[in-house]
N, C-alpha and C positions, 0 to 999 in steps of 0.2 A: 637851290631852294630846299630848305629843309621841310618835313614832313612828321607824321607819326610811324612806329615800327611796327610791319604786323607783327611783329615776332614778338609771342611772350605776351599779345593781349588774350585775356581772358575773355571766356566765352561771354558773359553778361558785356561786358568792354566790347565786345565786336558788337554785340546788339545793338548797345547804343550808341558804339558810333553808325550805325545804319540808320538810326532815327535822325541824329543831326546833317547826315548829308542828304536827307532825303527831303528836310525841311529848309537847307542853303542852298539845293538845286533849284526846291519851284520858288523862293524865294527871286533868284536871278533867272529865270526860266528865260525872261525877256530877252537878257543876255546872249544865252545856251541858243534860244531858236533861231534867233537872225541869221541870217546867210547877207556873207560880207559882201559880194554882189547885187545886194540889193541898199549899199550906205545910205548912195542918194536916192533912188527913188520911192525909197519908204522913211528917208532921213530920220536914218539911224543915230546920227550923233544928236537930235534932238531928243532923243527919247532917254537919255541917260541926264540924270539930274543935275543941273545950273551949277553948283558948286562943283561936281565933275569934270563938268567940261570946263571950267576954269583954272580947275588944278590941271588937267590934262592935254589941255589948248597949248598948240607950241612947244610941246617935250619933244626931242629929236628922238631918232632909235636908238642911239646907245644909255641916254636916261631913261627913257623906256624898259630897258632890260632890267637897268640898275634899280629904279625907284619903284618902277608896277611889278616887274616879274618876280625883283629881291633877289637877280642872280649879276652883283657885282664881278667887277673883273678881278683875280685875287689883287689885294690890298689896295682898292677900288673905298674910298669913304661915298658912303649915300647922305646926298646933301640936298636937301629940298630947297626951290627958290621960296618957296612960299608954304603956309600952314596947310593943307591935305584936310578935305571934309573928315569928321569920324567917323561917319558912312562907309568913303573910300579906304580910311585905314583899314576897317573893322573886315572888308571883302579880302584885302590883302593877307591879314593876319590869319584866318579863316581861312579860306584857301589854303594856306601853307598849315594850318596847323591841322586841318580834318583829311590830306592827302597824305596816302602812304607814302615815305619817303624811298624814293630811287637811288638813292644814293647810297654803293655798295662799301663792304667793309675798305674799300679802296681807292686812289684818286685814278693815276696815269695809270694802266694796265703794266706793268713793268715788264710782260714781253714784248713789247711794243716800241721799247727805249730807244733801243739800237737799229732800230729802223721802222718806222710806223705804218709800214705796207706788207710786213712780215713777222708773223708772228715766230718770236723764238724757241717756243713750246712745244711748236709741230712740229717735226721732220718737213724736210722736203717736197717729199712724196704726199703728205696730206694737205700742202697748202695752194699743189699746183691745181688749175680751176676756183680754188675760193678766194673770195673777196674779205679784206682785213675784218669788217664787220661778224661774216661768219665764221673766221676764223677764230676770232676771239669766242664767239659761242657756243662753239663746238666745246673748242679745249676747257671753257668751264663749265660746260652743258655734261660732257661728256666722256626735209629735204636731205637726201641722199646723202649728203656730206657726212650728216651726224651718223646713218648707219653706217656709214664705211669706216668712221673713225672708228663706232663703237665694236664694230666687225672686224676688222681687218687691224687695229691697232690696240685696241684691248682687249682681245679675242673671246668675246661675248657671243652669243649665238643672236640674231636680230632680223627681224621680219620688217620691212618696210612697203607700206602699204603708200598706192599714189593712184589718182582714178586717171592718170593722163600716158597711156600707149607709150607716146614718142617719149614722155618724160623716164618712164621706165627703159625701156629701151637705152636711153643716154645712159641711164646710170650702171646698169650692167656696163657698157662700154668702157665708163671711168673707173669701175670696179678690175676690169683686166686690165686696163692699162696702171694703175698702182699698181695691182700683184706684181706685175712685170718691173715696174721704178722697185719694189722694196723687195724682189729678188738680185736685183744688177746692184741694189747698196747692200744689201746683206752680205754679196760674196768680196764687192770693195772692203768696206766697211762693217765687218760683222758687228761689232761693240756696238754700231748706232741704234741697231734693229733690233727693237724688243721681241726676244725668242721667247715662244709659245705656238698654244693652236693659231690658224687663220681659219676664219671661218667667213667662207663669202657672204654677206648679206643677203635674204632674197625674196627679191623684189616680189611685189602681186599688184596687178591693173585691180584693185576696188574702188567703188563710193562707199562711204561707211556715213549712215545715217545716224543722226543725234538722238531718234526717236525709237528704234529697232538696233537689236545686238546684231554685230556682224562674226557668224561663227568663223570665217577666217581669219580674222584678227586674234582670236583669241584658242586657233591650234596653235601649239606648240611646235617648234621643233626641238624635239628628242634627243638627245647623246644615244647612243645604242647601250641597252641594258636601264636606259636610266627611265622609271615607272610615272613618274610624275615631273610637273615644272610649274616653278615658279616664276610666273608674266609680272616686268613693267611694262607699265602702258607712257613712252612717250612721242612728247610732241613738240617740237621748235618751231615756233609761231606759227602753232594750228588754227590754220583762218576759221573766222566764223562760226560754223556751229560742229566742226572738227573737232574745238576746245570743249565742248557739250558732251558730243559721243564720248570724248576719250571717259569724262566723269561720270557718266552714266555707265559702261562698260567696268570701270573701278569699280562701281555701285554694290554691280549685279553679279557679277562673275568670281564667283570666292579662286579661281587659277590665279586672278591678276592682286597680286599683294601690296604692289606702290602706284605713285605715279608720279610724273614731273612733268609738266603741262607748261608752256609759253603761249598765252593766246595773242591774238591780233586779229585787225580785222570786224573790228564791233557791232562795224554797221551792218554787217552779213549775218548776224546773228536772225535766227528765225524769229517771230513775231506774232501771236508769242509763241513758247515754248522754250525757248532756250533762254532767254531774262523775264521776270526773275524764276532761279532754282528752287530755292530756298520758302520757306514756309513763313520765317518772320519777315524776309523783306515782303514777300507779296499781301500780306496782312500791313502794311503800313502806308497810309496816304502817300500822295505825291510820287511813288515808287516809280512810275513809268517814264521810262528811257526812250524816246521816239529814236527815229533813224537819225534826224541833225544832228541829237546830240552823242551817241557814242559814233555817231560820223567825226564829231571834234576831239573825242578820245583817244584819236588814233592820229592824233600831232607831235610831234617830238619838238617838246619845249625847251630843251637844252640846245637844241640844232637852232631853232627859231633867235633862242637869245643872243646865238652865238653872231646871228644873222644882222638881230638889230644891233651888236656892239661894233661891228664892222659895216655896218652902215652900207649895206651891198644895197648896189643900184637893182636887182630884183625885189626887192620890196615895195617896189610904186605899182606890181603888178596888178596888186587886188585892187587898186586905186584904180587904174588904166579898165579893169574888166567892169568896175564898177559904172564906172564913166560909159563903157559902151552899152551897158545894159537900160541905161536912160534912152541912147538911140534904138535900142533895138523895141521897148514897150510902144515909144512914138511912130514909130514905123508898122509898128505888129503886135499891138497891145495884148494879144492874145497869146502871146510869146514869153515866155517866161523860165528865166533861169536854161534856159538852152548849152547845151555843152559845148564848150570853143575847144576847138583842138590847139594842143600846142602852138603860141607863136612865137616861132624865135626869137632870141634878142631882143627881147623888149625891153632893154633898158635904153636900146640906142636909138628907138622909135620915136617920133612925136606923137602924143597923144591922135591926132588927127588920123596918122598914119595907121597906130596899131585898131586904131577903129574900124577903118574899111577893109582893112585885112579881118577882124573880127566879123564883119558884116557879110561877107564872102564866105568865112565858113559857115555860119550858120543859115546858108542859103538866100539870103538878102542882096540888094544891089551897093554894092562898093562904091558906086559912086553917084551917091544921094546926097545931097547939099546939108551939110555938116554946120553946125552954130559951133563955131573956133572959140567965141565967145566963151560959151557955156562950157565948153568941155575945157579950156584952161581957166576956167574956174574950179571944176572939179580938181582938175591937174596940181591945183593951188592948195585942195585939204587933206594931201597926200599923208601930213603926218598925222591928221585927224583921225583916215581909215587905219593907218597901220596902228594907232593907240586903241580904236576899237578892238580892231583883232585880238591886239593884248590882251586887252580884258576879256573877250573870250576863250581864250587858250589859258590864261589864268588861273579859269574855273575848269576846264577840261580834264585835268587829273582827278576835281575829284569825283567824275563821271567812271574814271574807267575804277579809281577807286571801289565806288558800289557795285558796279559789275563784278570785280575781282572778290569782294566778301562777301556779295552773293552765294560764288560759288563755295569761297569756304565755311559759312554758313550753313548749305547744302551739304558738305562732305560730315561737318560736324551733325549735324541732324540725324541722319546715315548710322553715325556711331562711330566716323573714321575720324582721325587725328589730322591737321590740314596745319598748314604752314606757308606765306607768303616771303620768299625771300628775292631781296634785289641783288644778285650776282654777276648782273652782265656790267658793262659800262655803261648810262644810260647817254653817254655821247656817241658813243660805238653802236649802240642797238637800244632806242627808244623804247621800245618794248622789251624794258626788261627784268622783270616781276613774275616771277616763277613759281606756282604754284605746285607744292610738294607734300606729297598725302599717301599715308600709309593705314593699313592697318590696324597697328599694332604699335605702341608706344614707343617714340625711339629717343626717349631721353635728352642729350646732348648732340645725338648727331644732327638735328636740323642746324645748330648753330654753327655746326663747324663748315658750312654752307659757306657762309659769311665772309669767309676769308678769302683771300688770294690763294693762299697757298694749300688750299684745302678744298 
């Protein structure tokens, strides 16, 4: 799915585009609020206009990906059975063309080639404990992982702050046991081990509030002799209003000179306070972001698509919970939207089945007399709900879009220089739109971001 670049839009150009998504959002609000739980019994697919649901009626999931989401398979042709309202095109085109594009200077991660569970980039010693996902965002980043890479493999000095005891504690642990792996390869293998300082990571138990400076985040630690330091401030998918402090700390505190910020997490964001930052978006109708919808911002539509081209038997779930939320209002009308824990396998369920397991967790009786009727009726517009969905995850990007230029809207207001780049893989790490702010004018180097090799 292609998109716009933040890179390289001018300040007026960021504005306005904060006026057009601000005016596409409450435009489809309708869309954006619905909670997919609720298909049938607020019948959802009725409230989407006549010619919609006829171009939409009967698309399987992998057309689905191809025709709504416009993420063909390569050398995939998009072939409509039928003419597509203007309406519908006009949402499609819009969507893709008002979201900032994720899609980095690169397709396949080319450390990834030769085995796609191991990144070739790292040593050994930095990939044991991490997951390919974070391995990739470390190594072009750069949770614990990123200071130890940053500490212990490019011998930076790095303070990593975390409000969770046990969490600290772990990572001190993983932090000795590297030293130990990248002394036993050093003395095998000296040539692997880049020679320099090591400089342990170190760790601090804080909360850092969005609203108040935290002076420990922002002491230094010192070289001996050396009178001053210059602080980044970052953060790999600093949840919630994490991604707030880091910018407001940027703001305020002339020690800290950059920053590189991955947020997630949007629906954590406080309320208000932390959306909107910025002084033009909150001056502009329709601005406000409620919880559902940067609740939907934080979908990875590349994983989804990949989902409906493979046609996985877990896509009839939102159907199946949708289905049980009809029994559970008739049962307990006073009941709504209730949280179902996990149930496994539910693709190898009958309908009926995964309902009274449904009805048992949400403390209901399991075995209340079930209309089979009704519920494989539901069971039947399985590809209705999963085409709704579509369409909301659709428009989802360009939710977290407005959030994201928000905040650089806010950094530029400030007087700092801001820069949005897509660096990660967005099939590897959904979230990944990296907010990079300085200072002080850096020319050409945000571009060189861009690259793999860079």
């Amino acid at each position: 799915m292609r998109g716009v670049s933040a890179h390289g839009l001018s300040h007026e150009e960021r504005r306005q585009l904060a006026v057009d998504l601000t005016r596409v959002l409450a435009h489809y609000r309708s869309i954006l609020d619905a909670y997919i739980i609720e298909f049938f019994t607020d019948s959802l697919w009725g409230t989407l206009p006549h010619s919609w649901q006829e171009a939409l009626d009967g698309l399987n999931p992998p057309q689905l990906a191809t025709l709504l989401l416009g993420m063909p398979r390569d050398g995939e042709e998009m072939r409509y059975r039928s003419v597509w309202p203007l309406t519908l095109l006009a949402l499609k085109s819009t969507a893709c063309a008002l979201a900032f594009t994720r899609t980095p200077g690169f397709h396949t991660p080319s450390e990834f080639l030769e085995n796609p569970s191991q990144s070739s980039r790292l040593t050994a010693p930095f990939r044991k404990h991490v997951k390919p996902k974070k391995q990739h965002e470390i190594r072009r980043l750069g949770e614990g992982h990123l200071s130890r890479f940053m500490s212990l493999g490019l011998g930076l000095m790095v303070k990593s702050l975390e409000g969770n005891q046990r969490l600290v504690k772990r990572a001190q642990h993983l932090d000795q046991e590297l030293l130990k792996a990248l002394d036993k390869m050093e003395k095998r293998h000296p040539k692997m081990v880049q020679r320099g300082p090591r400089h342990r990571p170190h760790h601090v138990v804080q909360w850092v509030s969005p609203t108040t400076l935290c002076e420990e985040l922002l002491l230094p630690l010192e070289r001996p002799g050396q009178s001053s330091a210059r602080l980044l401030l970052t953060g790999l998918h600093a949840c919630g209003d994490l991604s707030v402090a880091l910018l407001r700390h940027f703001c305020c505190c002339p020690e800290v000179v950059a920053l590189a910020s991955v947020g997630c997490c949007y629906m954590k964001l406080s309320d208000p306070g932390s959306y909107p930052l910025s002084q033009w978006i909150a001056g502009l109708p329709g601005h406000e972001l409620p919880y559902r919808l940067r609740e939907g911002a934080c979908h990875a539509l590349e994983d989804y698509a990949e989902r409906l081209h493979k046609a996985e038997p877990g896509l009839q779930t939102h159907c199946f919970r949708a289905a049980l939320e009809t029994v559970i209002r008739q049962v307990c009308p006073e009941l709504r939207r209730p949280g179902v824990q996990g149930i496994p396998r539910v693709h190898e369920l009958k309908i009926e089945e995964y309902v009274k397991q449904g009805l048992k967790r949400v403390g209901l009786d399991p075995q209340l007399p079930l209309d089979l009727a009704a519920l494989q009726a539901h069971q039947a517009q399985e590809n209705r709900v999963v085409a709704f969905f579509s369409l909301a995850l659709l428009l989802a990007p360009l939710v977290e879009t407005l959030i994201l230029l928000d905040r650089m809207l806010y950094l530029q207001e400030q007087g700092f220089y801001a820069e949005l780049l897509p660096i990660f893989s967005p099939e590897l790490s959904p979230r990944n739109l990296v907010l990079v702010a300085t200072k002080t004018p850096l020319g050409q180097a945000f571009s060189t971001l861009e690259t793999e090799d860079n």
